[in-house]
C-alpha positions as CSV (number, residue, x, y, z in Angstrom):
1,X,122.1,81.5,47.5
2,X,118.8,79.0,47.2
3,X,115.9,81.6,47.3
4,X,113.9,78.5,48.1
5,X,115.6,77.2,50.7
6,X,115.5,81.1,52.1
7,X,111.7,81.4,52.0
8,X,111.3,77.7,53.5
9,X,112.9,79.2,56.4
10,X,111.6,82.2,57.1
11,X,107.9,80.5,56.7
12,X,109.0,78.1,59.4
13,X,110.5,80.7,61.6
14,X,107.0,82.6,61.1
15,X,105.1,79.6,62.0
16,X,106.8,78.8,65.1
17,X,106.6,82.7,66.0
18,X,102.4,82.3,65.5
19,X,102.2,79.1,67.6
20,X,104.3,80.3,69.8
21,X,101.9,83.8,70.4
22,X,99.1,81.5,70.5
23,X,100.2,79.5,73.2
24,X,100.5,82.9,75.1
25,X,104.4,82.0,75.4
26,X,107.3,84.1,75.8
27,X,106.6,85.8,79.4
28,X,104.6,85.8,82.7
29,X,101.1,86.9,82.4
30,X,99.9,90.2,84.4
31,X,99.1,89.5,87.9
32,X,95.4,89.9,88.3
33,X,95.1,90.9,92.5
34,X,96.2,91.0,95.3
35,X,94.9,87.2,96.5
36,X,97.0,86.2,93.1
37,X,100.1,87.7,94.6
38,X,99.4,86.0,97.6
39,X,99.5,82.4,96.1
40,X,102.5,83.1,94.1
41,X,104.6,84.3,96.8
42,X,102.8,81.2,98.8
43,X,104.2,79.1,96.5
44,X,107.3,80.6,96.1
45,X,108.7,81.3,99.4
46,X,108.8,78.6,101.5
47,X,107.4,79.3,105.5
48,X,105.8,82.2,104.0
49,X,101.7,82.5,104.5
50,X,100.4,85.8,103.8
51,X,97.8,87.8,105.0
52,X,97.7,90.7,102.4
53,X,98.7,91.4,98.7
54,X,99.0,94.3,96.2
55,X,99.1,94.7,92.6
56,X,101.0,97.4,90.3
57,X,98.9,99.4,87.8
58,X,100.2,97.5,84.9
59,X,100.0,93.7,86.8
60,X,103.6,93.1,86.6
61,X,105.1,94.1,90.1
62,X,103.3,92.6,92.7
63,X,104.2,92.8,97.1
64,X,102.3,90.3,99.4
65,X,102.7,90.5,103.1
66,X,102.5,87.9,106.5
67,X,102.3,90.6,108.9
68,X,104.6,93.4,110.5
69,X,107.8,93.7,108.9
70,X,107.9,90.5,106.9
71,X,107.1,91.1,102.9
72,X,108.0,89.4,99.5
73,X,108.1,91.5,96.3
74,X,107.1,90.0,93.4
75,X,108.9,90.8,89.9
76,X,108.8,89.5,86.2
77,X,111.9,87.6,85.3
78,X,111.8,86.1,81.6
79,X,108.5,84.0,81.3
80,X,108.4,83.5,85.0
81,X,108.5,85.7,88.4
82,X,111.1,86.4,91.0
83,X,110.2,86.5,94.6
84,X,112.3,88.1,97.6
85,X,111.4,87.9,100.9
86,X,112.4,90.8,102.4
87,X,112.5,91.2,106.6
88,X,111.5,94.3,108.9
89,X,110.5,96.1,105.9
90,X,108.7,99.3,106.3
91,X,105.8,101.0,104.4
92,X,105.1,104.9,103.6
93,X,101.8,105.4,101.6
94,X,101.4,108.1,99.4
95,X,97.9,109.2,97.5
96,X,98.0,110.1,93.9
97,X,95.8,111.0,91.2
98,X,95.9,107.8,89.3
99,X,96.4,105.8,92.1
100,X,97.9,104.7,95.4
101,X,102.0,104.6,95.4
102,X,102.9,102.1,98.3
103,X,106.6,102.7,99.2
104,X,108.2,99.8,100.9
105,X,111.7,100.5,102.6
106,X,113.4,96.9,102.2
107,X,116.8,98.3,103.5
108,X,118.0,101.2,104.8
109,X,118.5,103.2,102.1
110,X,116.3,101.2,99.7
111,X,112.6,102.0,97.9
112,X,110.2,100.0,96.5
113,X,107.6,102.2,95.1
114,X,104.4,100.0,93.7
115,X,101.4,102.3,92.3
116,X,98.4,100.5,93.4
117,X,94.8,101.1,91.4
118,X,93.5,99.4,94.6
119,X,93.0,101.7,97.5
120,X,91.3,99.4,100.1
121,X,94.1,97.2,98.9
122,X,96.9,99.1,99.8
123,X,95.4,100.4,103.0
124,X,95.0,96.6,104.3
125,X,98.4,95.7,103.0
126,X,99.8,98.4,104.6
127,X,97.6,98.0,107.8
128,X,99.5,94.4,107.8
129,X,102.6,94.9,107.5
130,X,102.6,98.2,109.3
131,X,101.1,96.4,112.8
């Protein structure tokens, strides 16, 4: 075994693991609000112009809605999101210490439950899609 050729490699590997963390790669960046979930599900979902958009506690999960019954959730997936438009959903708000947990029916027998740091978020989302 060549211990040079061994450390050569793992300095490279190390290397391209810093530039790599630098460039911020290697998975989506936190949604910021609810206007950001708005453009991404804009942009993703094509006939789709919403009105209204919530963010998760953590900025990963995101829901963004047109008006009544007609939603797209918002999900990490790798270094990119994932975005499914989901028709005649429903919405059941529930308060909570540390938030607001949005519940989203997308199919009969099918949660979606989104803790929201936003209240006046959630209540206008919900106000939207509720109508």
């Amino acid at each position: 075994m060549n211990w040079a050729l061994t450390a050569g490699s793992l300095a490279a590997v190390l290397a391209l693991a810093g530039v790599a963390r630098l460039l911020r790669l290697g998975g989506p960046r936190p949604i910021a609000s609810g206007e950001d979930a708005v453009a991404i599900a804009d942009a993703m979902v094509t006939g789709f112009t919403g009105r209204a958009g919530i963010v998760s506690a953590s900025g990963a999960h995101a829901a963004a809605t047109s008006g009544p019954g007609d939603c797209v959730l918002i999900e990490p997936m790798g270094a990119r999101y994932r975005a499914q438009r989901i028709a005649g959903a429903r919405i059941a708000m529930l308060s909570d210490g540390d938030g607001t947990v949005v519940t989203i029916a997308t199919a009969p027998e099918t949660l979606v439950r989104i803790t929201v740091a936003d209240t006046a978020a959630a209540r206008r989302f919900a106000e939207i899609l509720g109508d």
